[in-house]
C-alpha positions as CSV (number, residue, x, y, z in Angstrom):
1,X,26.8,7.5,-0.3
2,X,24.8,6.4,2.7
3,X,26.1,8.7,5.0
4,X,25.2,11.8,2.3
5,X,22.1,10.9,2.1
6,X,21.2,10.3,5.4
7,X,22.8,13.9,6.4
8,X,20.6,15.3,3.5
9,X,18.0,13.5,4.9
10,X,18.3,15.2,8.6
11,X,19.2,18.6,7.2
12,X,15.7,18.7,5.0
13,X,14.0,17.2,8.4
14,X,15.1,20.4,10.6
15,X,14.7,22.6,8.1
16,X,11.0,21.5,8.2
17,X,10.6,21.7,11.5
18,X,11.7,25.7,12.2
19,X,9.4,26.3,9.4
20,X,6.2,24.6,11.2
21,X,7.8,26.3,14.2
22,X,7.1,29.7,13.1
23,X,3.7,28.7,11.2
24,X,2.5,27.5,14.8
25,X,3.7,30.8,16.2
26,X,2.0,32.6,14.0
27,X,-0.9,31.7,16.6
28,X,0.2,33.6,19.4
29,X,0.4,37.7,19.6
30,X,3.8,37.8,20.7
31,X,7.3,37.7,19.4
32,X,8.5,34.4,17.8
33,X,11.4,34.3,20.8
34,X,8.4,34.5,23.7
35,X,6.1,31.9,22.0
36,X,5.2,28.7,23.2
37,X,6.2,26.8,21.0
38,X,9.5,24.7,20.4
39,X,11.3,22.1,18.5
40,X,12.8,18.7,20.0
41,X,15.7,17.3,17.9
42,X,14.5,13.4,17.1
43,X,18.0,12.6,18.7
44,X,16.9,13.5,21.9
45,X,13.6,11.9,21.5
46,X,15.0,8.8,20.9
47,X,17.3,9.1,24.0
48,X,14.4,9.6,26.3
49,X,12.6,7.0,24.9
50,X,15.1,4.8,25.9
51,X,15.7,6.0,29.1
52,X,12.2,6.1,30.1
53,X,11.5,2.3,28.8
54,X,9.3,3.2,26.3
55,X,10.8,1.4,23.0
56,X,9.7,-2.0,24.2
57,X,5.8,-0.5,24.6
58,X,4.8,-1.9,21.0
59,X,7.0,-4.7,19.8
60,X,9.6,-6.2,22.0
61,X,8.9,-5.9,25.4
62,X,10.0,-9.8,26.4
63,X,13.4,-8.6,25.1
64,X,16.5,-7.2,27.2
65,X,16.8,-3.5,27.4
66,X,19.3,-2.9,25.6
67,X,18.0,-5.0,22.7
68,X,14.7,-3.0,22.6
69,X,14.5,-0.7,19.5
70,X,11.6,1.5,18.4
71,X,9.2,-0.2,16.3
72,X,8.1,1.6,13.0
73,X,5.8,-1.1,11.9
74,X,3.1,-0.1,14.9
75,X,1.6,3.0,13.5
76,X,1.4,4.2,17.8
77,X,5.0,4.8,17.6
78,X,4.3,8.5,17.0
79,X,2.0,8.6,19.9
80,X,4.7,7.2,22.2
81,X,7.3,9.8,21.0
82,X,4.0,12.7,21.7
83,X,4.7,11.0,25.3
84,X,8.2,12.1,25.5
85,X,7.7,15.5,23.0
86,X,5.2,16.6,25.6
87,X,7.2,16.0,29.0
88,X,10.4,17.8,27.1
89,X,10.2,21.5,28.5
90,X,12.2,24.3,27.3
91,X,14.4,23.7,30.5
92,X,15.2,20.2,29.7
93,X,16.0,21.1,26.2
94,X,18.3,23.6,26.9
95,X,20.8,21.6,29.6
96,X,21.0,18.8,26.8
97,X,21.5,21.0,24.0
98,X,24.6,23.1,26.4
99,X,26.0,19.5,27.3
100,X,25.8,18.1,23.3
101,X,28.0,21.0,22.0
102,X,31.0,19.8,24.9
103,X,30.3,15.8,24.7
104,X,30.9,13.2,22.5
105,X,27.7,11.0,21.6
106,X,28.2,8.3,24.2
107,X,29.4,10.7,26.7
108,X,25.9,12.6,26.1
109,X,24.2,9.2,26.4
110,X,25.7,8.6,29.5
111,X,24.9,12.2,30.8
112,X,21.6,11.8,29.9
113,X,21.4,8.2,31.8
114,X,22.5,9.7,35.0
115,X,21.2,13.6,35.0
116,X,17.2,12.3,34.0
117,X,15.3,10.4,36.3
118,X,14.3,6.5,35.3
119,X,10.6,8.2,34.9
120,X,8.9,11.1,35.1
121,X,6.9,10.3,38.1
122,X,6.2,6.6,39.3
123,X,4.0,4.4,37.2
124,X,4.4,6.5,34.1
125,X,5.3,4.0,31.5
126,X,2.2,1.8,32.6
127,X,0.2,5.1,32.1
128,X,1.4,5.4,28.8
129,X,1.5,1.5,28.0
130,X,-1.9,1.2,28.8
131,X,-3.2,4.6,26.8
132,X,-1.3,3.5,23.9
133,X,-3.2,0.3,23.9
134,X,-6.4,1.7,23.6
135,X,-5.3,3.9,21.1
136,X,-7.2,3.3,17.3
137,X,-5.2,4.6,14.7
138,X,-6.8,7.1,12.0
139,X,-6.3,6.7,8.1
140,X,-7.1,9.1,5.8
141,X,-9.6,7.2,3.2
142,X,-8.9,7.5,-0.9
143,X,-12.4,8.6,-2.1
144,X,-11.3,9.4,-5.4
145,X,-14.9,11.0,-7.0
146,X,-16.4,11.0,-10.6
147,X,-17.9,14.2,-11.1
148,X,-20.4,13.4,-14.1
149,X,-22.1,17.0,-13.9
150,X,-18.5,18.5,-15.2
151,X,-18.5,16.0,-18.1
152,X,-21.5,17.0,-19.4
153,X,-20.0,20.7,-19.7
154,X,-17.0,19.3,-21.0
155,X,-14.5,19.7,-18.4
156,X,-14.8,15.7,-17.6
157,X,-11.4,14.3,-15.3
158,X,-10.7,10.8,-14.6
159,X,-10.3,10.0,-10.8
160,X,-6.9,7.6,-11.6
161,X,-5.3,5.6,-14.9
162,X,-8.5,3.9,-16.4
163,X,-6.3,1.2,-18.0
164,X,-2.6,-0.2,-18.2
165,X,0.0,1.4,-21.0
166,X,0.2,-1.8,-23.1
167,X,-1.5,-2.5,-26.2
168,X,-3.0,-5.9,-26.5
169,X,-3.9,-7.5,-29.9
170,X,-6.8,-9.7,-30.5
171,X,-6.2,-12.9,-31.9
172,X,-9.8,-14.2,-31.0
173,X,-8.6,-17.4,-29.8
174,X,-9.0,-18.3,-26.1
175,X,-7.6,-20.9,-23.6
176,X,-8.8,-23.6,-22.5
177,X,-10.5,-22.1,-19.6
178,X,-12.4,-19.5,-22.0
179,X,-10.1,-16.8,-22.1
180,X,-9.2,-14.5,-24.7
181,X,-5.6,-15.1,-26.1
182,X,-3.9,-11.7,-26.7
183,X,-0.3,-10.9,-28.8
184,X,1.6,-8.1,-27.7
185,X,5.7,-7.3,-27.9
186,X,8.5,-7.5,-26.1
187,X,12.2,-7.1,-25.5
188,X,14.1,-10.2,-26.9
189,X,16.2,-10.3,-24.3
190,X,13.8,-9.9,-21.5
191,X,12.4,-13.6,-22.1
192,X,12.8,-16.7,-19.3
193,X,13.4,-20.3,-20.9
194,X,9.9,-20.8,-19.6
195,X,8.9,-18.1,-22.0
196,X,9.9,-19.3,-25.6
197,X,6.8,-21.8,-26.0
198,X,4.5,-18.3,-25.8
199,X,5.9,-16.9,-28.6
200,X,3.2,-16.4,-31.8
201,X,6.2,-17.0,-34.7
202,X,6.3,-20.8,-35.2
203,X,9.5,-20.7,-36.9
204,X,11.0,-17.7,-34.7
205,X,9.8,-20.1,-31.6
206,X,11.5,-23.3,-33.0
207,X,15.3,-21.8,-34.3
208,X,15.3,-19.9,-30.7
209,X,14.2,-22.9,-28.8
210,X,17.0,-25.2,-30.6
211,X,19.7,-22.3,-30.0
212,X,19.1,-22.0,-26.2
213,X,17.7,-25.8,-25.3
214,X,19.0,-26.8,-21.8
215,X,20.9,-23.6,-21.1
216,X,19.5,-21.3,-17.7
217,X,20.8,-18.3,-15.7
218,X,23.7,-16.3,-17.2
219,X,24.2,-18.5,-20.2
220,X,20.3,-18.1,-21.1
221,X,21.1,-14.7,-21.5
222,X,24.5,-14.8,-23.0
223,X,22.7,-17.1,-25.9
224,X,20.0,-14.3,-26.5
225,X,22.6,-11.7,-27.1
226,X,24.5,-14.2,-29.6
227,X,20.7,-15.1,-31.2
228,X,20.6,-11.7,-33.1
229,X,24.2,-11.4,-34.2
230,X,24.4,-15.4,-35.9
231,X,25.0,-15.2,-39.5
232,X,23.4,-18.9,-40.2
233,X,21.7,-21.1,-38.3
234,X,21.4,-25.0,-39.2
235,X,23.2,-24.5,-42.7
236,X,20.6,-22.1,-43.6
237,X,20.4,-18.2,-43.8
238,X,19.9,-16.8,-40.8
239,X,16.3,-14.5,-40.6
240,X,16.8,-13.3,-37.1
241,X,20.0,-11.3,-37.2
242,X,19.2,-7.6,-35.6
243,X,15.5,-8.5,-34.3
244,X,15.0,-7.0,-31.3
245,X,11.5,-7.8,-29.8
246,X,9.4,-10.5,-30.4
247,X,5.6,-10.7,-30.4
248,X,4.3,-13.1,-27.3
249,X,1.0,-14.3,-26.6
250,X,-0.7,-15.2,-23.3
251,X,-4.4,-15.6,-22.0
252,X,-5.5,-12.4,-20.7
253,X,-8.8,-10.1,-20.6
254,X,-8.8,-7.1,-21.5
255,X,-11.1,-4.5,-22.1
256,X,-11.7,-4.2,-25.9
257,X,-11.7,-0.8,-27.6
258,X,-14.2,-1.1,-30.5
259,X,-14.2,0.9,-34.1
260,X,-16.8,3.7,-34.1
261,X,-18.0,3.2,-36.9
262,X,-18.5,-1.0,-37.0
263,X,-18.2,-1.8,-33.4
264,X,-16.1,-4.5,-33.7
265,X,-12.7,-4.3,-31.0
266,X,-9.4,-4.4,-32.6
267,X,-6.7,-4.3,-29.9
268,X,-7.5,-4.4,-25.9
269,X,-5.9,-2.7,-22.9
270,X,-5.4,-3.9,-19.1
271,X,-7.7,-2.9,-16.6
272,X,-6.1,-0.6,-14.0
273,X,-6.5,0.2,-10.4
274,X,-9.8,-0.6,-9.5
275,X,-12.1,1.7,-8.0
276,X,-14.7,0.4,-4.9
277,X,-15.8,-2.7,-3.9
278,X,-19.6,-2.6,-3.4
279,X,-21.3,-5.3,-1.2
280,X,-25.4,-6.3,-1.8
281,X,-28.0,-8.0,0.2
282,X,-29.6,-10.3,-2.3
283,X,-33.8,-11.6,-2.0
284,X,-32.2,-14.4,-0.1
285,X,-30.5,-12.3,2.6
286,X,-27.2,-13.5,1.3
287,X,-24.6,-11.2,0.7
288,X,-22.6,-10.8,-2.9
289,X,-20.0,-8.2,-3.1
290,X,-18.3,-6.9,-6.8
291,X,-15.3,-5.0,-7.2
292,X,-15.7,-1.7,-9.9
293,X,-12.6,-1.4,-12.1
294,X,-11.5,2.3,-12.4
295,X,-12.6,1.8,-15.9
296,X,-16.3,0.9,-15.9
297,X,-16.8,3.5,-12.8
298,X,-16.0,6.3,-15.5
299,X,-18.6,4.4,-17.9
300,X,-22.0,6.7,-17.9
301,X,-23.8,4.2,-18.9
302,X,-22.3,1.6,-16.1
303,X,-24.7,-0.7,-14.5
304,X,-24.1,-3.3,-11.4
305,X,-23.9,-7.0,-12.8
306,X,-25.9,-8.1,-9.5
307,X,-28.4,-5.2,-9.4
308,X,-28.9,-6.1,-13.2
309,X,-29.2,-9.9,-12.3
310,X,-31.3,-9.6,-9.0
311,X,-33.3,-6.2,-9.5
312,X,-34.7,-5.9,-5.8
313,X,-31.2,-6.4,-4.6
314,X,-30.2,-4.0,-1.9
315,X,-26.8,-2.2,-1.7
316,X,-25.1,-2.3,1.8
317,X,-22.0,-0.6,1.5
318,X,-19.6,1.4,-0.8
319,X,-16.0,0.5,0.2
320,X,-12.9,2.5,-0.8
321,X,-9.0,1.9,0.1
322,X,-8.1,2.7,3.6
323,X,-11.6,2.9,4.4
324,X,-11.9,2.4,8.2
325,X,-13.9,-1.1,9.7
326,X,-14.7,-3.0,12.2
327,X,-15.9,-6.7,12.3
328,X,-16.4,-9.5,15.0
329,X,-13.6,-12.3,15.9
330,X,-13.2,-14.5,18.7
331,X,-15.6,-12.5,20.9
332,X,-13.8,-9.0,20.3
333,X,-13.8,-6.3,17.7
334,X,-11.6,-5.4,15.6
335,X,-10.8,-2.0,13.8
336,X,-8.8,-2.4,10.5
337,X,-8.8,-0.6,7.5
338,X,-9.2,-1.6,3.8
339,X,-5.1,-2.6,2.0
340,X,-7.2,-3.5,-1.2
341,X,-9.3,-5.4,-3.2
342,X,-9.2,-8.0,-5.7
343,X,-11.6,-8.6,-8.6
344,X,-10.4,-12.1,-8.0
345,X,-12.8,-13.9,-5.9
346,X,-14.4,-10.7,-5.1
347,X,-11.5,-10.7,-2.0
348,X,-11.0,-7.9,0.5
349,X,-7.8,-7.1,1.9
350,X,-7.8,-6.1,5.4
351,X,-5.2,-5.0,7.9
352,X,-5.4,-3.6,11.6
353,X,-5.2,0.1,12.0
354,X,-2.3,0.3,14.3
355,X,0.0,-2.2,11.6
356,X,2.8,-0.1,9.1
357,X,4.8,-1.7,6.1
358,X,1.8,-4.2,5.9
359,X,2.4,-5.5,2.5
360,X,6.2,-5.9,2.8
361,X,6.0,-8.1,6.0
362,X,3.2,-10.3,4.7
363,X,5.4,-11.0,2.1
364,X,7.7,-12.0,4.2
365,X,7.7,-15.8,5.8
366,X,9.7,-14.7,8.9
367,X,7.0,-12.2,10.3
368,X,4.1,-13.3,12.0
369,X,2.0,-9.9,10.8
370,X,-0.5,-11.4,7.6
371,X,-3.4,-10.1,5.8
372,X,-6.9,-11.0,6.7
373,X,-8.9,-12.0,3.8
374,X,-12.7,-11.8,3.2
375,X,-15.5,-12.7,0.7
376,X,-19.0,-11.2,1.0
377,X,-20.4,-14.5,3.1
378,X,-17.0,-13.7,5.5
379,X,-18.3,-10.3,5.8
380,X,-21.5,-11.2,7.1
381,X,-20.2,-14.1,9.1
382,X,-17.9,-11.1,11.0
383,X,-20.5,-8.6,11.3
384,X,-18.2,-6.3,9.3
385,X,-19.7,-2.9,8.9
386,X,-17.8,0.7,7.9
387,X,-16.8,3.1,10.7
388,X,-15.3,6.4,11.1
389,X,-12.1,7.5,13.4
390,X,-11.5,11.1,13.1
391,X,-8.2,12.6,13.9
392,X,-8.5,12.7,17.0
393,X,-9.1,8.9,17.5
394,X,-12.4,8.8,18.3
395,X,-13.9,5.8,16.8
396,X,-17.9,5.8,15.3
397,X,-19.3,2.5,15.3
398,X,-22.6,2.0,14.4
399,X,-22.3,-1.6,15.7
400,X,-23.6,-4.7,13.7
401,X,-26.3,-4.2,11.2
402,X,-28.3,-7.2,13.1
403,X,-28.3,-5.4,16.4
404,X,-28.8,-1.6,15.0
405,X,-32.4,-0.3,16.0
């Protein structure tokens, strides 16, 4: 099954290639044949990236050569395979593409090894070691925009999902720590052992608690199944036989939808995505930063908690995901762009430019990649401003707001 998808995979991958081939051709006034432009097969890439020394540029390069692989989680691996894309002439193309058609794939490795020279010309994988360094990385932001002039005619669009799917009911209790206490449903058999204290039927709680006490893992779940088919339990009639979800309760806010008519909220939904994280100067000079849920962004009527608390309050910046940044560490600066942000703490999540796959590798203890995390006083600590890298990678910094003019 691998295999078929992997040969779907590189079927669908050359088909897209001839077709930017001939939209690229399109460019010159000549016949497709006589225009300059032409397409590499990845395979041969990857065997003159090798050859040429260039897969241990990004990650690896204390490791043995054979041992050196290309590195997908620097996002400048497609600027070193632009290095060997644009020394690959038509010449070069055609000899390997003559030889593959007669050769087995190590005998084509090998012919490669010995008919191409170790570099192009002498101190070329410096060259391109040290251009690749310098190299910042462009992302394209997620401005998502309200347009309030088209809701006022009536053709109004959300710029994401305002809220989770879930309804939440009220119960208008709250934890200990002042938060509401919401009932919603389940699946029966979805539930952890850790789970069966949370839910709102007393009785319900108590016979399913006594029918599954000590048991974990496969036999946890094995008991569930047998909970809805029991006939009695404890001598008694059995209530429970067929039930299939069970209503739960946790501590939660949500945002309350309210009657039109009264005003008063009868169930509440889950805030979804949110939508910017704004940062303000306050009187003091402090900074205070507050993250916008999608929801209240689409609210007409919205207004800042910190603009409403401190009125003469000024705004700094306006951030969105993958915005591009820079801020101050250790004597350097560093260009990153925006993972996230978390109403939590008011937290921004931050990444380098040039780092792929960030949020499965900080998950994971083994690699050394992790976020960097920062509060509005962080912020202003780092000097952290907004910039802008076009696609060409040409970076505009405006520098530190302390040292503009």
């Amino acid at each position: 099954e691998d295999d078929r998808f992997l040969d779907r995979q590189l079927v669908e991958t050359q088909y897209l290639a001839r077709m930017a081939r001939l939209y690229l051709a399109a460019l010159y006034p000549v016949r497709l044949a006589e225009a300059p432009v032409w397409v590499t097969p990845g395979r041969l890439t990857a065997l003159l990236r090798r050859r040429w020394g260039l897969n241990g540029l990004l990650r690896g390069d204390n490791l043995p050569e054979e041992e050196q692989r290309k590195s997908r989680d620097d996002h400048r691996h497609h600027a070193v395979d632009a290095a060997v894309i644009g020394l690959t002439d038509r010449k070069l193309l055609n000899r390997i593409s003559r030889a593959s058609g007669q050769m087995e794939a190590q005998q084509l490795e090998d012919y490669v090894f010995q008919s191409i020279p170790p570099q192009p010309w002498d101190g070329f994988r410096e060259e391109v070691k040290r251009i690749v360094a310098r190299l910042t990385v462009s992302h394209r932001p997620r401005h998502k925009t309200i347009d309030f002039a088209l809701r006022k005619k009536g053709r109004d669009k959300t710029a994401a999902q305002l809220h989770e799917e879930t309804a939440y009911g009220l119960t208008g209790e709250r934890s200990e720590r002042g938060d509401p206490i919401v009932v919603y449903r389940v699946p029966l058999t979805s539930l952890k052992p850790k789970d069966i204290h949370l839910i709102r039927d007393l009785q319900l709680r108590d016979d399913l608690w006594t029918h599954t006490r000590d048991l974990s893992g496969k036999e946890f779940e094995k008991a569930l199944v047998e909970f809805t088919t029991l006939d009695k339990i404890g001598g008694k009639p059995y209530p429970w036989r067929g039930i299939r979800r069970v209503r739960i309760t946790r501590p939660l806010n949500v945002i309350p939808i309210r009657d039109r008519r009264t005003g008063r909220p009868y169930k509440g939904y889950k805030g979804g995505s949110n939508y910017r994280y704004d940062v303000w100067e306050l009187p003091n000079g402090k900074w205070a930063a507050e993250v916008i849920s999608m929801f209240d962004a689409h609210q007409p009527g919205h207004e800042s908690a910190i603009k409403r608390q401190y009125p003469t309050a000024r705004k700094l910046m306006r951030i969105f995901q993958n915005d591009m940044a820079a801020w101050e560490k250790d004597g350097e600066t560093v260009h990153g762009r925006v993972v996230k942000f978390t109403s939590s703490g008011n937290t921004l999540t931050l990444a380098p430019h040039n780092e792929g796959n960030v949020d499965a590798r900080n998950r994971d203890k083994m690699d050394p990649f992790k976020f960097t995390y920062m509060t509005a006083g962080s912020m202003k600590k780092y000097k952290f401003r907004l910039i802008k890298v076009d696609e060409t990678g040409h970076v505009f910094d405006p520098g530190p707001r302390d040292e503009r003019r």
